[in-house]
C-alpha positions in Angstrom: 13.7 -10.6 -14.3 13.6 -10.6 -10.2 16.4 -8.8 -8.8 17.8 -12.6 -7.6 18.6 -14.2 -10.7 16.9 -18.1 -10.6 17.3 -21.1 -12.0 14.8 -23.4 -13.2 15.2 -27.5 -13.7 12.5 -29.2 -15.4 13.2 -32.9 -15.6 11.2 -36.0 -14.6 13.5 -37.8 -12.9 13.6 -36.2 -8.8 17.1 -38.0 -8.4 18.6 -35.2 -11.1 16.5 -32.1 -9.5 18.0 -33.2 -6.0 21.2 -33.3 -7.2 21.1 -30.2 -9.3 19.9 -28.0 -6.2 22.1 -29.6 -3.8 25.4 -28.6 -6.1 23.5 -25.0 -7.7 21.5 -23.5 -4.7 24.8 -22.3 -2.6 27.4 -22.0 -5.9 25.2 -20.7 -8.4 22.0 -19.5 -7.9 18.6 -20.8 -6.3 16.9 -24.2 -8.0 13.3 -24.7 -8.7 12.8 -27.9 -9.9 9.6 -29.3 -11.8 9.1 -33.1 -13.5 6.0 -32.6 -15.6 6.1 -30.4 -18.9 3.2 -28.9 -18.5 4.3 -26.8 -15.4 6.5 -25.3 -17.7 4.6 -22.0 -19.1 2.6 -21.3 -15.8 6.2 -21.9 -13.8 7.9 -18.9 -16.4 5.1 -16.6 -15.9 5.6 -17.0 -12.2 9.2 -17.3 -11.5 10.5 -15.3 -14.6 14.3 -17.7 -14.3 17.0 -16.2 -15.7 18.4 -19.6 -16.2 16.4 -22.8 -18.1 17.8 -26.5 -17.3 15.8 -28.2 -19.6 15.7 -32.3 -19.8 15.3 -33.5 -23.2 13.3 -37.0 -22.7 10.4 -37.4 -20.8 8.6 -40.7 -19.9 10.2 -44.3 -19.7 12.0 -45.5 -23.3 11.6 -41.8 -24.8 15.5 -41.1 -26.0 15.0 -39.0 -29.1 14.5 -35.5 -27.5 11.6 -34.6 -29.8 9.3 -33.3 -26.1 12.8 -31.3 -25.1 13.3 -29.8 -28.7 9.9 -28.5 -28.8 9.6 -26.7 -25.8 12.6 -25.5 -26.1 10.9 -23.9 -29.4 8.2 -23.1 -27.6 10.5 -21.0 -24.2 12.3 -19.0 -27.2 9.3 -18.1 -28.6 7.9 -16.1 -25.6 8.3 -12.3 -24.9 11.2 -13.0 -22.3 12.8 -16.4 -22.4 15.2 -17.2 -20.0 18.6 -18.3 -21.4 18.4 -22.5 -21.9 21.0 -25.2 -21.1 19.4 -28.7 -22.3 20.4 -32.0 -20.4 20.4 -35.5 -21.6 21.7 -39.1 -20.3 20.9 -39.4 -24.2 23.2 -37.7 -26.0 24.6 -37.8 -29.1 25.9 -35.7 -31.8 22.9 -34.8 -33.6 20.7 -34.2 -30.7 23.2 -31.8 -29.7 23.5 -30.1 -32.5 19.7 -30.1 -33.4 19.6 -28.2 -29.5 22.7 -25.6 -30.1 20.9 -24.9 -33.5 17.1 -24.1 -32.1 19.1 -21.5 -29.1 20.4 -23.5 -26.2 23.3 -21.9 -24.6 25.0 -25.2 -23.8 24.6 -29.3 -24.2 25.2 -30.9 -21.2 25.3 -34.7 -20.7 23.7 -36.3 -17.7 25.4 -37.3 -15.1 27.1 -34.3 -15.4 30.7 -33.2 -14.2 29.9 -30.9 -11.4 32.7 -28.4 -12.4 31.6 -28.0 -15.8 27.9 -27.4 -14.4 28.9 -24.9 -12.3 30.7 -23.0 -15.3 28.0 -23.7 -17.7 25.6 -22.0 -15.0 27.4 -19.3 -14.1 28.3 -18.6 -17.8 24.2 -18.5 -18.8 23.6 -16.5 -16.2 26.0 -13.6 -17.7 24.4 -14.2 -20.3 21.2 -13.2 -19.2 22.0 -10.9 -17.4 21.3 -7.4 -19.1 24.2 -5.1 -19.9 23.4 -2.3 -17.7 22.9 -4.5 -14.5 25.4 -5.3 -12.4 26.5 -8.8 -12.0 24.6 -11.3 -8.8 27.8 -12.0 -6.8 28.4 -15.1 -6.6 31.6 -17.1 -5.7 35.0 -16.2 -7.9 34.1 -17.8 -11.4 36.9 -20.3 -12.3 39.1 -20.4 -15.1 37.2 -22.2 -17.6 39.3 -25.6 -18.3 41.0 -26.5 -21.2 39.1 -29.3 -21.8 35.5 -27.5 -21.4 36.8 -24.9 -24.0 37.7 -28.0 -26.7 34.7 -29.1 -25.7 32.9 -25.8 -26.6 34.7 -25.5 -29.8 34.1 -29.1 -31.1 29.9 -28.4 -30.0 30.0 -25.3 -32.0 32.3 -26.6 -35.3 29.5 -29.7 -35.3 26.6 -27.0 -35.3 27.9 -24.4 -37.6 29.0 -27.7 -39.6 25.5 -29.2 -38.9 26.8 -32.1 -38.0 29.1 -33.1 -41.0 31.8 -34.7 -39.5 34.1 -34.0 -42.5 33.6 -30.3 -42.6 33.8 -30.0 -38.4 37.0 -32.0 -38.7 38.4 -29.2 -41.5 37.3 -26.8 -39.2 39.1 -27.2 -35.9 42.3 -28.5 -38.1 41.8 -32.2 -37.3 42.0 -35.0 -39.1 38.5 -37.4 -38.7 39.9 -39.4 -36.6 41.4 -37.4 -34.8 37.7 -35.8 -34.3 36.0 -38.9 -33.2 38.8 -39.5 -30.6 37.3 -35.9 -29.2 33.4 -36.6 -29.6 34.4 -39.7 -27.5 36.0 -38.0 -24.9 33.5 -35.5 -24.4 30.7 -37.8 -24.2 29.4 -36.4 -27.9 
């Protein structure tokens, strides 16, 4: 890994690579953004990214992820894959599930809430980082909302649930309903 740690963004759209290095370069880390898939491996080799911001769809009318689930298959299966957040303005329950399941660190719905971004980042990045370094300074880490950490805990009941609704509700001690008032508030 360079001693800087990086972040790479690999979605088609320029709009969402603009925006991501206009709010990451300065609070995060620096942004190098790609739109074509097939940058990917030869971009990996050369930046070596501590960080992976992968989009899930790419081309007009794709919304299934399949293209964003499979390389994501394919960065986990290489000698030194950076730690992968996976983006969608698709989302839905068992996209992100599929995602948390196959290794990403996080689902994150575009557009995005800046704040929770930032977190999500910031949080990869630690995760990456190996246990003997010391951490890239970067700006005081914020106390991670209330709201992120329900959402955090409803992503990971659906995964370890694998997507039964039932048996996510059972585990975070909601009723269904109660459950799909949650997914909706999320964005899930």
């Amino acid at each position: 890994m360079p001693a800087e740690a990086t972040i790479l963004l690999l979605d088609d759209d320029p709009d969402v690579g603009l925006a991501a290095q206009l709010l990451l370069n300065r609070r995060v880390a620096p942004v190098t953004c790609l739109r074509r898939p097939a940058e990917l491996p030869a971009a990996l080799d050369r930046l070596q990214p501590a960080l992976l911001l992968l989009d899930l769809n790419f081309g007009p009318g794709r919304t299934g992820g399949v293209q964003g689930l499979q390389l994501l298959a394919e960065v986990h299966h290489r000698a030194h894959p950076p730690v992968v957040v996976v983006m969608t303005a698709y989302a839905d329950i068992e996209l992100a599930v599929q995602a948390l399941r196959r290794g990403a660190f996080d689902f994150i719905t575009k557009p995005w809430d800046n704040v929770r971004l930032i977190a999500t980042c910031r949080e990869a990045l630690q995760r990456a980082q190996p246990a003997g370094d010391a951490p890239t300074p970067v700006e005081p880490e914020p106390v991670r909302s209330l709201a992120a950490q329900e959402r955090a805990a409803v992503l990971a009941a659906m995964a370890e649930a694998e997507g039964n609704l039932s048996a996510a509700a059972r585990k975070l001690g909601l009723s269904r309903a109660a459950l799909y008032r949650r997914l909706d508030k999320h964005g899930l």
